[in-house]
C-alpha positions as CSV (number, residue, x, y, z in Angstrom):
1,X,0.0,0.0,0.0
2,X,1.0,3.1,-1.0
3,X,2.1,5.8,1.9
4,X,0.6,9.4,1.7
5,X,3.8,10.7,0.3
6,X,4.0,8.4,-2.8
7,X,0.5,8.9,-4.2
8,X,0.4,11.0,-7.0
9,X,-1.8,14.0,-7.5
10,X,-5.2,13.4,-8.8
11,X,-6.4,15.5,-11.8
12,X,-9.5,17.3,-11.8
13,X,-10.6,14.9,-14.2
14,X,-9.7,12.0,-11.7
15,X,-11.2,13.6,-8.7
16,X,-14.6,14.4,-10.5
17,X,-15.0,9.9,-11.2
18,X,-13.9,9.4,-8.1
19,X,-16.4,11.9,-6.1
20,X,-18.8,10.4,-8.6
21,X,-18.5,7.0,-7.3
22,X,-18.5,8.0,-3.3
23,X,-21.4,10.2,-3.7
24,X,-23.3,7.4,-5.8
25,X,-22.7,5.3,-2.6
26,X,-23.6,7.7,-0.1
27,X,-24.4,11.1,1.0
28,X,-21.4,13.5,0.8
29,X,-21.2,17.3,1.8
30,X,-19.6,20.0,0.0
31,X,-17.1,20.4,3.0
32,X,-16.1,16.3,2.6
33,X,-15.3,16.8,-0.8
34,X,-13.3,19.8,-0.7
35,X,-11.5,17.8,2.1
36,X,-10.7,14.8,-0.1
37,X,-9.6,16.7,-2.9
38,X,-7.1,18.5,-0.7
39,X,-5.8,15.1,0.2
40,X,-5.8,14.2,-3.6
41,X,-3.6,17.2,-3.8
42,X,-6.4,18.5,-6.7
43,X,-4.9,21.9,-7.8
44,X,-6.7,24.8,-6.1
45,X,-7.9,25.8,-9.5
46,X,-10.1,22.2,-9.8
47,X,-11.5,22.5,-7.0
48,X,-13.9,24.4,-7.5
49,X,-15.4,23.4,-10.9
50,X,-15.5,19.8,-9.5
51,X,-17.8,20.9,-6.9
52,X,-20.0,23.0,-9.1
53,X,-20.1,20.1,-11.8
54,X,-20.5,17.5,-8.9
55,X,-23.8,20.0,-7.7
56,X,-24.7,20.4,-11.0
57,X,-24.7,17.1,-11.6
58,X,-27.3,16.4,-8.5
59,X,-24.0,13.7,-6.5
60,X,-24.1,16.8,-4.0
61,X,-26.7,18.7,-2.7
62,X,-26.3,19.8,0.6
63,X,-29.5,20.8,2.0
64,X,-29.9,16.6,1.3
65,X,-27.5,16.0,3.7
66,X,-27.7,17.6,6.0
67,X,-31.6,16.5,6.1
68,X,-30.1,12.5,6.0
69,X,-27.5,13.7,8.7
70,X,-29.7,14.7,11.1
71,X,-32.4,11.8,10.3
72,X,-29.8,9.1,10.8
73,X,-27.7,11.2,14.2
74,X,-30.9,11.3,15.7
75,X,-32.9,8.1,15.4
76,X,-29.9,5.6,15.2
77,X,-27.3,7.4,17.3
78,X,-29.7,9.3,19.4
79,X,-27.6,12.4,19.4
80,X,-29.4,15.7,20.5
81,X,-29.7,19.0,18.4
82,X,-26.6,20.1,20.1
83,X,-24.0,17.5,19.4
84,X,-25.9,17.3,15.5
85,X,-25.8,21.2,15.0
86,X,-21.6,21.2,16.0
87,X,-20.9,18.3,13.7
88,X,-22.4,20.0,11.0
89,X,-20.8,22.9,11.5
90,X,-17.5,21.1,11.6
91,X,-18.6,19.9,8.2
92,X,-18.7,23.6,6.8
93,X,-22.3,23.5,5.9
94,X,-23.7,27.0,5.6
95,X,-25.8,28.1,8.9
96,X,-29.4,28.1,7.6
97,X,-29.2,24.5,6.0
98,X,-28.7,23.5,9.3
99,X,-31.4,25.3,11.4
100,X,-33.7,24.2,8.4
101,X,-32.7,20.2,9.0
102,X,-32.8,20.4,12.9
103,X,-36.5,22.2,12.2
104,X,-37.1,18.8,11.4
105,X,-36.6,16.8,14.5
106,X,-39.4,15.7,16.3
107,X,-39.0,17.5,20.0
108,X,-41.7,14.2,22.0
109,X,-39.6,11.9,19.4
110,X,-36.4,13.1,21.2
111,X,-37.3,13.1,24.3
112,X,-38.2,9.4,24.0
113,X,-34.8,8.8,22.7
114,X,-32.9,10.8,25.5
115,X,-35.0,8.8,28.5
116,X,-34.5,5.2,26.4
117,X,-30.6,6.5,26.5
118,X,-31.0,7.5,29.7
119,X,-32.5,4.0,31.1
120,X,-29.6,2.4,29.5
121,X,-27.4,3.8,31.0
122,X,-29.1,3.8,34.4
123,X,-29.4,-0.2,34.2
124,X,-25.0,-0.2,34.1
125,X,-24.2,2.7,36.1
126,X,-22.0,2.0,39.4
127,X,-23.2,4.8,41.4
128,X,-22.7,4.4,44.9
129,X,-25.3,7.3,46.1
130,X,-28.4,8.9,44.9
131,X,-26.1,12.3,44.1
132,X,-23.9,10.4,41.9
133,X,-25.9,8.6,40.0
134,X,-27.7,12.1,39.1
135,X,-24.4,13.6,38.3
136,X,-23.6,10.5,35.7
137,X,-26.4,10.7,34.3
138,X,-26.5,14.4,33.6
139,X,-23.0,14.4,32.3
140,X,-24.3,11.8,30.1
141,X,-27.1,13.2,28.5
142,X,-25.1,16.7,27.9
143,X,-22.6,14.7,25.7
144,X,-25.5,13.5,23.5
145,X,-25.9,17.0,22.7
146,X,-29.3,17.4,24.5
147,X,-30.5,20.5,26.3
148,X,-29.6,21.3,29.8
149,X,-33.0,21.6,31.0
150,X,-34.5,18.4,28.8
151,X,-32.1,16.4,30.5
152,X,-32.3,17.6,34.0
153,X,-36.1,16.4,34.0
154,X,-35.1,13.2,32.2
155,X,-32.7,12.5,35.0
156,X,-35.4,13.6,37.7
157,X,-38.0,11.6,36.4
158,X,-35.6,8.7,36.4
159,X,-34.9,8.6,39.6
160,X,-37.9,9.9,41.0
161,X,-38.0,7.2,43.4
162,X,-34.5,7.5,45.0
163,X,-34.7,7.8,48.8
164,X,-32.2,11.0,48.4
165,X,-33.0,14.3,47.2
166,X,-30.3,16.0,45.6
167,X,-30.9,20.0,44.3
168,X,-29.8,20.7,41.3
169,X,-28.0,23.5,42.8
170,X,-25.4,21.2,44.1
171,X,-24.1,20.3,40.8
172,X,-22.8,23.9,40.5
């Protein structure tokens, strides 16, 4: 296998077929192909008029993906508005795309996911008191990218039952 070093630079030519073929297989953004064509060392020049014939040609469209992004963070990874919006911004995708795919999300549909996660979780956390369980669970829901306040009462109806209060003052 060929190190980084030793491939040669694709042409514009090149990288067009072979941005043709990944996007035929699966939904690319604008931001991904700009990035493999960097690492195809595509002349600064090409770059450009691959992506416009690539949109052109339909193989990207990224209000698409960003609308199949948040579909499949959401329902199979059950990743929160938060954690969806920054990857998507990491992906370079223009503000408005995104507030128009995350429009999309069901808020009772996510809720349901953050609890189910929540339960998970719950079932193999070692928590040795009431306090700490809380505190595991919150952290836990925050790095799905859920809202403060959405996951607070997840966590609260969770462990509704638990024979020690905890404020959620304490946790600050």
């Amino acid at each position: 296998m060929k190190t980084p070093r030793e491939r040669k630079a694709k042409s514009a030519d090149e990288a067009l077929a072979a941005l043709m073929r990944l996007c035929a297989r699966a939904e690319r953004s604008s931001g991904d192909a700009l990035r493999l064509m960097r690492t195809w060392d595509v002349p600064e020049t090409d770059r450009a008029e691959v992506l416009r014939k690539l949109t052109a040609g339909r193989f990207i469209d990224d209000a698409r993906y960003a609308e199949a992004f948040v579909r499949e963070k959401s329902r199979l990874g059950g990743w929160g508005a938060y954690k969806i919006r920054t990857a998507l911004q990491r992906k370079g995708l223009d503000q408005q795309l995104i507030d128009t795919a995350l429009a999309a999300l069901d808020p009772a549909a996510a809720a349901e996911r953050l609890r189910e996660r929540l339960q998970r979780r719950n079932r193999t956390l070692r928590a040795v008191t009431s306090r700490d369980r809380k505190e595991k669970l919150l952290r836990y829901g925050l790095s799905l990218g859920y809202a403060f306040g959405s996951v607070r009462d997840a966590v609260e109806e969770l462990t509704a039952g638990d024979e020690e209060e905890t404020e959620w003052s304490d946790f600050f």
